[in-house]
C-alpha positions in Angstrom: -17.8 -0.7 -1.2 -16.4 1.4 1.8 -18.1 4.0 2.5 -16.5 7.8 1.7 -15.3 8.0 5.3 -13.6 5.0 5.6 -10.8 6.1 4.1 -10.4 9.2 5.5 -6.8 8.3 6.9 -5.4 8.1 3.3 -4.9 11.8 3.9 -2.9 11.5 6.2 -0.6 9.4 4.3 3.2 10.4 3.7 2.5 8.8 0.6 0.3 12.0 -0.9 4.0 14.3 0.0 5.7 12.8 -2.6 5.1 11.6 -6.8 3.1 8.5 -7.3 5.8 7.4 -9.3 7.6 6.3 -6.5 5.3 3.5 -5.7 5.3 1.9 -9.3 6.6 -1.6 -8.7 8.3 -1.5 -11.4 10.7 2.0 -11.0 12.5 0.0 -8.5 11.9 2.5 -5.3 10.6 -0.2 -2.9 13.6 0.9 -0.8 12.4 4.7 -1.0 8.4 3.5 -0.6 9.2 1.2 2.3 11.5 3.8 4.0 8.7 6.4 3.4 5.8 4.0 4.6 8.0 2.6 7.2 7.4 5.9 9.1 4.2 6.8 8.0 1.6 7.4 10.8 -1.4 5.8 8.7 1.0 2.2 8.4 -1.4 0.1 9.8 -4.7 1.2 8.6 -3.3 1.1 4.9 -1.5 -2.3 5.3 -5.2 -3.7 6.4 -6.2 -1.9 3.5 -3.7 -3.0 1.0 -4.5 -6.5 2.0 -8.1 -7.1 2.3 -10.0 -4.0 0.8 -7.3 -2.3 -1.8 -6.1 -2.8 -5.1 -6.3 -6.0 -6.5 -2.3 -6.8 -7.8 -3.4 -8.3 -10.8 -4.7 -4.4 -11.6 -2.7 -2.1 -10.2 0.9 -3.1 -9.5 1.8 -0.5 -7.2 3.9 -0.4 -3.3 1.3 -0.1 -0.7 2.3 -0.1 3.1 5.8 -0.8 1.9 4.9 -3.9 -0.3 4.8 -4.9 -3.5 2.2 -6.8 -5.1 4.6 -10.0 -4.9 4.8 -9.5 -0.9 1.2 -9.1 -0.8 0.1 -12.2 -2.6 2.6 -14.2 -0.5 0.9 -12.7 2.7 -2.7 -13.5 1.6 -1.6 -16.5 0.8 0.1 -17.6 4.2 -3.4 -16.0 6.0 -5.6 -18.1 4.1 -6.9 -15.1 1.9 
Protein backbone atom coordinates (compact mmCIF):
# COMPACT_ATOMS: atom_id res chain seq x y z
CA UNK A 1 0.00 0.00 0.00
CA UNK A 2 1.26 3.58 -0.97
CA UNK A 3 2.25 5.33 1.49
CA UNK A 4 -0.04 8.68 2.82
CA UNK A 5 2.26 10.90 0.75
CA UNK A 6 2.07 9.34 -2.33
CA UNK A 7 -0.89 10.56 -3.23
CA UNK A 8 -0.59 13.87 -2.31
CA UNK A 9 -1.20 15.26 -5.95
CA UNK A 10 -4.83 14.00 -5.76
CA UNK A 11 -5.44 17.38 -4.27
CA UNK A 12 -4.55 18.96 -6.70
CA UNK A 13 -6.93 17.34 -8.97
CA UNK A 14 -9.70 19.34 -11.02
CA UNK A 15 -11.58 16.39 -10.23
CA UNK A 16 -12.21 17.32 -6.29
CA UNK A 17 -13.99 21.06 -8.02
CA UNK A 18 -16.64 19.35 -9.20
CA UNK A 19 -19.53 16.21 -7.91
CA UNK A 20 -18.19 12.77 -8.00
CA UNK A 21 -21.16 12.03 -9.91
CA UNK A 22 -19.58 13.15 -12.86
CA UNK A 23 -17.16 10.33 -13.08
CA UNK A 24 -19.73 7.46 -12.76
CA UNK A 25 -19.27 5.43 -15.92
CA UNK A 26 -22.38 4.96 -16.09
CA UNK A 27 -24.10 8.89 -16.06
CA UNK A 28 -22.66 9.10 -19.39
CA UNK A 29 -20.24 12.40 -18.70
CA UNK A 30 -17.05 10.74 -20.07
CA UNK A 31 -17.15 13.79 -22.47
CA UNK A 32 -17.45 16.27 -19.38
CA UNK A 33 -14.67 13.92 -17.27
CA UNK A 34 -12.35 13.73 -20.17
CA UNK A 35 -12.67 17.47 -20.98
CA UNK A 36 -12.20 18.14 -17.20
CA UNK A 37 -9.17 15.67 -16.80
CA UNK A 38 -7.95 16.60 -20.22
CA UNK A 39 -6.75 19.87 -18.62
CA UNK A 40 -6.06 18.83 -15.38
CA UNK A 41 -2.48 19.57 -14.10
CA UNK A 42 -2.19 16.18 -11.98
CA UNK A 43 -3.08 14.10 -15.66
CA UNK A 44 -0.19 12.17 -15.67
CA UNK A 45 0.39 11.16 -12.08
CA UNK A 46 -3.34 9.96 -11.92
CA UNK A 47 -3.36 8.15 -15.34
CA UNK A 48 -0.12 6.03 -13.80
CA UNK A 49 -2.34 5.80 -10.99
CA UNK A 50 -5.50 4.70 -12.53
CA UNK A 51 -3.55 2.09 -14.33
CA UNK A 52 -1.19 0.35 -12.14
CA UNK A 53 -2.00 1.35 -8.46
CA UNK A 54 -5.92 2.58 -8.48
CA UNK A 55 -9.12 1.13 -8.45
CA UNK A 56 -9.58 -2.10 -9.68
CA UNK A 57 -12.60 -1.80 -12.62
CA UNK A 58 -14.18 -4.81 -11.50
CA UNK A 59 -14.91 -2.57 -8.14
CA UNK A 60 -15.35 0.70 -8.75
CA UNK A 61 -16.58 1.65 -12.24
CA UNK A 62 -15.62 5.09 -12.27
CA UNK A 63 -13.69 7.81 -15.13
CA UNK A 64 -10.22 8.22 -13.97
CA UNK A 65 -7.65 10.30 -16.05
CA UNK A 66 -10.36 10.59 -18.68
CA UNK A 67 -11.04 6.75 -18.95
CA UNK A 68 -13.40 4.51 -18.29
CA UNK A 69 -12.93 1.23 -16.85
CA UNK A 70 -13.38 -0.34 -20.57
CA UNK A 71 -10.40 1.97 -21.89
CA UNK A 72 -8.43 0.96 -19.02
CA UNK A 73 -8.71 -2.77 -19.29
CA UNK A 74 -7.95 -2.36 -23.08
CA UNK A 75 -4.74 -0.41 -22.08
CA UNK A 76 -3.46 -2.95 -19.46
CA UNK A 77 -4.12 -5.35 -21.69
CA UNK A 78 -2.09 -3.95 -24.86
CA UNK A 79 0.95 -3.25 -21.94
CA UNK A 80 1.04 -6.66 -20.86
CA UNK A 81 -0.60 -5.80 -17.37
Amino acid sequence: MAGKHALEWQDQGLCREYSPSYWDDDQNENSFAATICGSCPVLEQCRDWALNDGYRDTVHATILAGMTPAARRQIRKKMGM
